[in-house]
Residue, then its C-alpha position, 0 to 999 in steps of 0.5 A: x500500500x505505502x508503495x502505491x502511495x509513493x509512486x502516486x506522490x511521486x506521479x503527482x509531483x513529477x506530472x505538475x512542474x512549476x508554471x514558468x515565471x515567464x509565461x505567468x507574467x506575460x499577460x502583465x508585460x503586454x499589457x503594459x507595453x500595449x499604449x507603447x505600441x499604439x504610440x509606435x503605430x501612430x509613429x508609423x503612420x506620421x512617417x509613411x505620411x510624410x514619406x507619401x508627400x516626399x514620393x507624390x511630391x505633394x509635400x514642400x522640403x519646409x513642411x516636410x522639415x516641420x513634420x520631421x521636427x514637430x512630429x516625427x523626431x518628438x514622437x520617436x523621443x517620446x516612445x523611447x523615453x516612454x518605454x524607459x521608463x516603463x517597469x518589465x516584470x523581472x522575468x522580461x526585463x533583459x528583453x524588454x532592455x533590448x527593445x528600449x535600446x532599439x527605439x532609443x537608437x532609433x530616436x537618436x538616428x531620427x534628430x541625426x537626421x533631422x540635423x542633416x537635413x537642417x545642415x545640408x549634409x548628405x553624408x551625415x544623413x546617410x550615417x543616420x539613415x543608416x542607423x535608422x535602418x539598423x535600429x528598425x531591424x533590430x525592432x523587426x526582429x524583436x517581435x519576431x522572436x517575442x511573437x514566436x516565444x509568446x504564441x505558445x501561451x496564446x499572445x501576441x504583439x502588435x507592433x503597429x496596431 
C-alpha cells in the first residue's frame, strides 16, 4: 500500500512542474507595453505620411522639415523615453532592455537626421539613415522572436496596431 502511495506522490509531483515565471507574467508585460505600441503605430503612420508627400511630391522640403521636427523626431523621443521608463516584470526585463535600446537608437538616428537635413549634409544623413535602418531591424526582429516565444501561451504583439 505505502508503495502505491509513493509512486502516486511521486506521479503527482513529477506530472505538475512549476508554471514558468515567464509565461505567468506575460499577460502583465503586454499589457503594459500595449499604449507603447499604439504610440509606435501612430509613429508609423506620421512617417509613411510624410514619406507619401516626399514620393507624390505633394509635400514642400519646409513642411516636410516641420513634420520631421514637430512630429516625427518628438514622437520617436517620446516612445523611447516612454518605454524607459516603463517597469518589465523581472522575468522580461533583459528583453524588454533590448527593445528600449532599439527605439532609443532609433530616436537618436531620427534628430541625426533631422540635423542633416537642417545642415545640408548628405553624408551625415546617410550615417543616420543608416542607423535608422539598423535600429528598425533590430525592432523587426524583436517581435519576431517575442511573437514566436509568446504564441505558445496564446499572445501576441502588435507592433503597429
Amino acid at each position: 500500500m505505502w508503495k502505491r502511495l509513493l509512486l502516486l506522490v511521486l506521479v503527482v509531483l513529477v506530472g505538475c512542474p512549476e508554471p514558468d515565471p515567464a509565461a505567468r507574467t506575460a499577460p502583465e508585460y503586454v499589457s503594459r507595453l500595449e499604449p507603447l505600441l499604439y504610440e509606435n503605430g501612430f509613429l508609423a503612420e506620421r512617417m509613411l505620411t510624410a514619406a507619401a508627400g516626399v514620393y507624390n511630391d505633394t509635400s514642400g522640403t519646409e513642411e516636410v522639415k516641420k513634420a520631421w521636427s514637430k512630429e516625427v523626431v518628438p514622437l520617436s523621443r517620446h516612445l523611447a523615453d516612454q518605454a524607459a521608463v516603463t517597469v518589465p516584470p523581472p522575468e522580461w526585463a533583459d528583453r524588454h532592455a533590448e527593445l528600449v535600446a532599439a527605439w532609443s537608437d532609433r530616436a537618436d538616428a531620427y534628430q541625426e537626421i533631422e540635423i542633416a537635413v537642417e545642415d545640408g549634409d548628405r553624408e551625415a544623413w546617410k550615417q543616420a539613415r543608416k542607423k535608422a535602418d539598423d535600429a528598425k531591424l533590430r525592432e523587426e526582429d524583436w517581435f519576431r522572436t517575442m511573437n514566436r516565444q509568446l504564441a505558445p501561451i496564446g499572445l501576441a504583439l502588435d507592433q503597429f496596431p
